[in-house]
N, C-alpha and C positions, 0 to 999 in steps of 0.2 A: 526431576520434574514432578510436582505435583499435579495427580489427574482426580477431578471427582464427579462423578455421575449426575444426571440430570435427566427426570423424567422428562420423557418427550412433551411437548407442547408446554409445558411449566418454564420457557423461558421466550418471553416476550420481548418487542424490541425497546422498553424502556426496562426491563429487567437486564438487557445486553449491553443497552447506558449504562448501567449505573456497574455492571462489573468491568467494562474496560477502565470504569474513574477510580476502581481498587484495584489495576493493575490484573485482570485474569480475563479470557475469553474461551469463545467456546470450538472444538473441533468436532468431528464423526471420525469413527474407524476407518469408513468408506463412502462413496456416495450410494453405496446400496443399504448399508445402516444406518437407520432411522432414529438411532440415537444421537445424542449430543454429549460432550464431556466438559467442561470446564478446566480449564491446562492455567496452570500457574506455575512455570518456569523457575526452577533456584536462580538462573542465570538468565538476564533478557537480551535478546539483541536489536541493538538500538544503530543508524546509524546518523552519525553527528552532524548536526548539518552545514556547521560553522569550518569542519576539516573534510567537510565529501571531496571525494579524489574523482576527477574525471580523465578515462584514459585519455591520451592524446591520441590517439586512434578515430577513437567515439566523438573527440569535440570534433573533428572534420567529418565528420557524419552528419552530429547536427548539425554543421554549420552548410551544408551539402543539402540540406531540405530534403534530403530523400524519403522522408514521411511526413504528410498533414497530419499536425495536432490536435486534438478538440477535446475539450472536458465536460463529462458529465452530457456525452451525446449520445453515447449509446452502451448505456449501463449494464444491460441484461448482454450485450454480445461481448460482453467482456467477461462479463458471469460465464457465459457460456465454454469463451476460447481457457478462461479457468480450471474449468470444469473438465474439460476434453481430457482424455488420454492418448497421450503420445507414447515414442518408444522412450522418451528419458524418462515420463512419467506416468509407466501403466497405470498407477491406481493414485486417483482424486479420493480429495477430506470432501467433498464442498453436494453434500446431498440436500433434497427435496427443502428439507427444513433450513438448512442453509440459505437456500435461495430466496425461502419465504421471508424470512428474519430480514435479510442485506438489501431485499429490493425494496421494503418496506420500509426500510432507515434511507436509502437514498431517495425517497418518496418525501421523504421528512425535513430532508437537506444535510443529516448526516452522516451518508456515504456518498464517496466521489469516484468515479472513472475517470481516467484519462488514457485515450482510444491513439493508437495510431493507425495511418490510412496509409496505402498508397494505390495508385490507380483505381479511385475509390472502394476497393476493399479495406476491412476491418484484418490487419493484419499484426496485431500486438497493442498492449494493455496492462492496465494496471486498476485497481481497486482497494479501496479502506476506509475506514471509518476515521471523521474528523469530531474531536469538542475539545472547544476552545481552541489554546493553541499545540496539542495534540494531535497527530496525524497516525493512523495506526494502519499498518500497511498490511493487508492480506493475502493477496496473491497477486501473479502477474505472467504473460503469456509473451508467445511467440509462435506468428507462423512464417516470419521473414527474419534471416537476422538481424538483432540489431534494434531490432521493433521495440520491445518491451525495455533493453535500454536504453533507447531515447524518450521513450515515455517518463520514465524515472529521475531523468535529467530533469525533462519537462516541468515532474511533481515535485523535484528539490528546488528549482528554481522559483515553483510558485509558495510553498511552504518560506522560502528566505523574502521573498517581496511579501509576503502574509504577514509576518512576524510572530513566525512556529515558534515552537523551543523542542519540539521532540516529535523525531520520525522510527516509528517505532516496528522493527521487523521480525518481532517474534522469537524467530532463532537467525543464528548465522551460517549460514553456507557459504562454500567456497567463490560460489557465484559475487554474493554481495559482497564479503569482503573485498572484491577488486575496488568496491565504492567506498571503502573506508569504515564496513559494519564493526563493530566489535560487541564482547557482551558484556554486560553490566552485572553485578550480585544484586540478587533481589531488593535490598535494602536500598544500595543506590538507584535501583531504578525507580522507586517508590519514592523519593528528594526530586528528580527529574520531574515525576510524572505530576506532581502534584505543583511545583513550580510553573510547566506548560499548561494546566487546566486551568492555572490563574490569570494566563496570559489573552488578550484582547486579541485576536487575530480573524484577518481575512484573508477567506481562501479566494475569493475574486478578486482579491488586489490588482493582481497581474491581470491587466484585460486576454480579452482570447484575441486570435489573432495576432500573439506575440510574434516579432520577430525571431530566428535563433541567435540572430549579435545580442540580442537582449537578453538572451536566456543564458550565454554562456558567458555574458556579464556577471549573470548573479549565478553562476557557479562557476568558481574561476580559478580553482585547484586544479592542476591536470599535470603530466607526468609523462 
């Protein structure tokens, strides 16, 4: 993994456009380090969105409505439930400057949340940055099981009715691989990513208020 430094405040949120369109972004050590890094991965982890595997477990989940969907409702309590430290993940990337950077793109139109609810709490999420038809996936939370992977359902479903070409997850962990992640060499990811920035797409394609028969239409791999 390539890491390279970056004074603070020397990266703006059209300075942060233009390196997710060369393939690199930026992390913290912690959210108590006020620094930024720019991480350009030998290997990316992308997951595909034309082979996402949905368990058979989770499609009766969503298909069981057990969480209200909503996108791009409540951006910053997703930032937040991100941000939290739990026991799997005492220490958060996602500091001050972080926040400033992602709230100000989703201000702009591009960065999207997609919230899950139930008993109207905010109980799982997800967040990333969209251009063109690029989707680049940053983080994502849980305070109920289950929460944050039906959101993710939610987000492959609306990136296939949008007309994505690349869901883009940074690295791969055990977690996502159950959704079909795998990683790419940088070279290939670099054909992909410039193939999806050429591409026309819309992230509201899918009206809100989708059904989940609708949703696990357009994601229809499961196992």
């Amino acid at each position: 993994m390539a890491e390279h430094a970056e004074a603070l405040g020397a990266i703006t949120p059209d300075v942060l456009l233009k390196a997710y369109k060369v393939g690199i972004f930026p992390m913290a050590e912690s959210a108590d380090d006020p620094g930024l890094y720019w991480i350009d991965p030998e290997a990316r982890g992308i997951i595909p969105l034309d082979t996402f595997h949905l368990p058979r477990r989770l499609a009766k989940t969503v298909a069981a409505d057990r969480f209200a969907i909503t996108v791009d409702h409540d951006f910053e309590g997703v930032l937040d439930g991100c941000a939290a430290s739990t026991d799997e993940r005492p220490k958060t990337w996602i500091n001050d400057r972080i926040r400033q950077l992602y709230t100000e793109l989703a201000r702009r139109g591009h960065c999207h949340s997609v919230e899950a609810w139930q008993d109207g709490e905010l109980v799982g999420g997800l967040y990333g940055v969209r251009i063109g038809g690029a989707f680049f996936g940053e983080s994502m939370f849980s305070r109920v099981r289950d929460a944050s992977k039906v959101a993710l359902v939610h987000l492959v479903a609306r990136l296939r009715a949008g007309g994505f070409g690349l869901l883009d997850t940074q690295f791969v962990t055990p977690h996502l691989m159950r959704f079909g992640a795998i990683e790419v060499p940088r070279d290939r990811y670099q054909v992909l990513l410039e193939e999806a920035l050429g591409r026309e797409a819309d992230f509201y394609r899918l009206p809100g208020g989708t059904t989940s028969v609708s949703v696990l239409q357009l994601v229809s791999h499961t196992s």
